[in-house]
C-alpha positions in Angstrom: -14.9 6.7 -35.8 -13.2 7.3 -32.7 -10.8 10.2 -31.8 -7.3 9.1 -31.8 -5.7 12.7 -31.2 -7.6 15.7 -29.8 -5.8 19.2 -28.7 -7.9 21.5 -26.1 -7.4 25.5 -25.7 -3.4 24.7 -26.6 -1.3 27.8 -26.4 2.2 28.2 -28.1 4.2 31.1 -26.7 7.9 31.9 -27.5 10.2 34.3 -26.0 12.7 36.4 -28.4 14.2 38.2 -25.8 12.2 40.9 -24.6 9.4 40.4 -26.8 6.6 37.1 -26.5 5.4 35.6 -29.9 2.1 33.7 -29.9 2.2 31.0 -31.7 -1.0 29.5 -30.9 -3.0 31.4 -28.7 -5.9 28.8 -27.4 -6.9 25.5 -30.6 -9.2 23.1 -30.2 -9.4 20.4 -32.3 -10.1 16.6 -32.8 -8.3 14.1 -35.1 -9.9 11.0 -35.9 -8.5 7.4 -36.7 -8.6 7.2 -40.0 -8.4 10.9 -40.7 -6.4 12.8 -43.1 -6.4 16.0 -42.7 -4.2 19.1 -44.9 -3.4 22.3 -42.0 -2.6 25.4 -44.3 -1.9 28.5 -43.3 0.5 31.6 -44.5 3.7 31.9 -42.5 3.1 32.7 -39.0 -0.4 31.1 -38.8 1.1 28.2 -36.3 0.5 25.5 -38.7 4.2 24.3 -38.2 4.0 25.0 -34.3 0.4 23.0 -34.3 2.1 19.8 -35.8 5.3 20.0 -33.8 3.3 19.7 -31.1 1.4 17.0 -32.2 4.5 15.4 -33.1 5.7 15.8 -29.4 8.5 17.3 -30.8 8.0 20.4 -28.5 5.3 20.9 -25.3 2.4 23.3 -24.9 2.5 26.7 -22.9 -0.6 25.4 -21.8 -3.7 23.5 -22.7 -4.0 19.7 -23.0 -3.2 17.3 -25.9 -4.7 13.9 -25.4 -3.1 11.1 -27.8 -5.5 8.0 -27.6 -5.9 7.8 -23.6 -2.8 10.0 -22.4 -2.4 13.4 -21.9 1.1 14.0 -23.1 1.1 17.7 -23.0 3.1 17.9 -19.9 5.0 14.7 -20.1 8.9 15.3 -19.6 11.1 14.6 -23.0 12.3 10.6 -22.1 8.7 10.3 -22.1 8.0 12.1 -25.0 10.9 10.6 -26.6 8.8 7.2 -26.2 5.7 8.3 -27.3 6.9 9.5 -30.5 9.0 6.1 -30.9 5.9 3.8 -30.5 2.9 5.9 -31.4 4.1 8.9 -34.2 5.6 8.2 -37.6 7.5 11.5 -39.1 7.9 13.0 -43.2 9.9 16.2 -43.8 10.0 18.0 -46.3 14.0 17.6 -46.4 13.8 13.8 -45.6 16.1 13.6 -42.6 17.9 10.6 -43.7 21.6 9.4 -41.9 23.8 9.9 -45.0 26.2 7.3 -43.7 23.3 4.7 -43.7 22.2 2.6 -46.5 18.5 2.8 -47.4 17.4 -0.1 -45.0 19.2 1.0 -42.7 17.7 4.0 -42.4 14.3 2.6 -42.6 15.4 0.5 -39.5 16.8 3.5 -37.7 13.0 3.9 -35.0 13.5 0.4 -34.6 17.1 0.7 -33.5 16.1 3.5 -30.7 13.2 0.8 -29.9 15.7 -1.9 -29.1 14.2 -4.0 -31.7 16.8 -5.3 -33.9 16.5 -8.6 -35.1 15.9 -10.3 -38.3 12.3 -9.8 -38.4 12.8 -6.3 -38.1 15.3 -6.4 -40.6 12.4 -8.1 -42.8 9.6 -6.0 -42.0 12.4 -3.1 -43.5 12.5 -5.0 -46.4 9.4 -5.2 -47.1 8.7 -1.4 -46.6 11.3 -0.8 -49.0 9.2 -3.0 -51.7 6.5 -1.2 -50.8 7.5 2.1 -51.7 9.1 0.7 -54.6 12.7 0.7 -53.9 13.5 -3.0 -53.2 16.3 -3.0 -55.6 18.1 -0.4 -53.5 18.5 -1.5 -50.4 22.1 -1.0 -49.9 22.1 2.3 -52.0 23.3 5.3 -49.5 21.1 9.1 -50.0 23.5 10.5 -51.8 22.7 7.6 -54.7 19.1 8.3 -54.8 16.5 10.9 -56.0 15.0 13.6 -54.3 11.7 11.7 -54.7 13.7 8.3 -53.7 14.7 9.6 -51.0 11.4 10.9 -49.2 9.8 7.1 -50.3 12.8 5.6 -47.7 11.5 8.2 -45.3 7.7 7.6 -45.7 9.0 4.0 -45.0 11.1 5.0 -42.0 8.0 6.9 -40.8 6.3 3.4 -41.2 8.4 1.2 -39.6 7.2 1.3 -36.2 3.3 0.7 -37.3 2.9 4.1 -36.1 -1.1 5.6 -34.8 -0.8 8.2 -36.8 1.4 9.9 -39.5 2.5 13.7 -39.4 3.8 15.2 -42.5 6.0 18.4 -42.5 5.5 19.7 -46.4 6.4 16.1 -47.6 6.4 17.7 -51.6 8.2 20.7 -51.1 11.5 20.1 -52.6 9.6 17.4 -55.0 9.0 18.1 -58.9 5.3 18.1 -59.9 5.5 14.6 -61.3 7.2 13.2 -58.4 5.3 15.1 -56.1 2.1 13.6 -57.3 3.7 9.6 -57.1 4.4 10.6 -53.3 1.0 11.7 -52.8 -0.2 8.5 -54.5 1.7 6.8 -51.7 0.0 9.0 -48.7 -3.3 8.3 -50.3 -3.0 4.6 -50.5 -1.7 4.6 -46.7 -4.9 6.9 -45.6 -7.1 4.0 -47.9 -5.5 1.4 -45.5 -6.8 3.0 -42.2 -3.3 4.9 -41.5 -4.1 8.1 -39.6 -2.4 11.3 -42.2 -1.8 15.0 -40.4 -0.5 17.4 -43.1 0.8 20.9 -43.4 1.6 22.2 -47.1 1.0 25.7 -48.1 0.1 23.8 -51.9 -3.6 23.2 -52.7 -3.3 21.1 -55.0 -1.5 18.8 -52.3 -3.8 19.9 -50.0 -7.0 19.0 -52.0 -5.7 15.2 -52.1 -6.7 14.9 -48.3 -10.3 14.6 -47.0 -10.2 17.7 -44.8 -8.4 20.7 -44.9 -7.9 23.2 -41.7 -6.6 26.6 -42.4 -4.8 28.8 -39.9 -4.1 32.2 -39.5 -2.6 34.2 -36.6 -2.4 31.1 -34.2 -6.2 30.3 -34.7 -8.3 27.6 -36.4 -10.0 29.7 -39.2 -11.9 26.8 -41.2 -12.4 23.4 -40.6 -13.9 21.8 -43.7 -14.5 18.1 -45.1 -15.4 17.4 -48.4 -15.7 21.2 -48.8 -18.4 21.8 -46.0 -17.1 22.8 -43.0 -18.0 25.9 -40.5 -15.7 28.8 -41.0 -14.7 31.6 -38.4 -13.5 34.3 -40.4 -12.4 35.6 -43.6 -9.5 33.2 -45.1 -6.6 35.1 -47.4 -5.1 33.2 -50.2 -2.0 31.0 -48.4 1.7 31.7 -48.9 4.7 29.9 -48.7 6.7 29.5 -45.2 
């Protein structure tokens, strides 16, 4: 395998007024293709910050992230804007769906800031929908699905654009146990068909689905294990909820 996503000495910092908070203060670390990885942490770690940032949702203070052949650390935002259109696919953990949208339409939402409307978009939305299993509510708005329903049309949203990798923001953690464990079903079978998953959840049972789990603490990499072998930098407390 090859590395599809690999971060070197990043640094976070925010300002709060007077005072600096350091977020990340210097990670390395590779992603593979193929990879799915769990990043746990208790609140403050920089699990959050670590996949914004992958994410290009937000730059670096410093350091480099290279996605596939491009250093997109220091890009400007229209240029992040179009990496994360083309190359990222997105889950929250509170779905982020356009409640004036109907399901598919939702889906079809990264195509529609793509410029790629057309009818085999619209059919590539239908068939993400059946894939997820909800391709007898197409035309259903949010507000007429599930909790659990809804983060399906958002795994298939995150799908859409055939994306390199996937980043997951605690995609269970306004889920019940059993529907929790149907959307992990889903993330599992998309990691068995080659999709690229990056995780954060402070849950280890959800964590313990993926095939390696890095735990953070105080803006460092702490552990980095796969398969339950991995080399460890430092005592590791029991994780807490953000």
């Amino acid at each position: 395998m090859s590395a599809i996503a690999q971060v070197i000495s990043l640094v976070k910092h925010y300002h709060l007024g007077t005072v600096v908070v350091e977020a990340l203060r210097g990670v390395s670390v590779d992603f593979e293709e193929g990879d799915y990885v769990a990043i746990m942490g208790p609140s403050g770690s920089g699990k959050s910050t670590l996949l914004n940032l992958l994410g290009c949702l937000d730059r670096p203070t410093s350091g480099q992230y290279i996605l596939g052949d491009m250093d997109v650390a220091q890009l400007d935002d229209d240029e992040l804007s179009e990496i994360r259109s083309r190359y990222l696919g997105f889950i929250f953990q509170s779905y982020n769906l356009i409640q004036q949208l109907t399901l598919v339409e939702n889906i079809e939402v990264p195509l529609y800031y793509q410029g790629n409307i057309g009818n085999a978009s619209r059919q590539r939305c239908y068939e993400l929908a059946e894939l997820v299993g909800l391709g007898d509510r197409l035309h259903h708005r949010p507000t007429q699905l599930s909790g659990g329903q809804q983060q399906r049309v958002a795994i298939a949203r995150a799908l859409v654009n055939d994306p390199h990798i996937i980043l997951a923001d605690e995609p269970t953690g306004n889920l019940d146990t059993s529907t929790s464990g149907e959307i992990m079903d889903l993330l599992d079978n998309l990691n068995k068909a080659g999709k690229t998953i990056l995780m954060v959840t402070h849950e280890q049972d959800i964590a313990h689905r993926a095939k390696r789990i890095i735990k953070m603490r105080d803006g460092h990499i702490v552990s980095d294990a796969q398969n339950g072998r991995g080399r460890t930098e430092g005592m590791f407390e029991p994780v807490s909820s953000n």
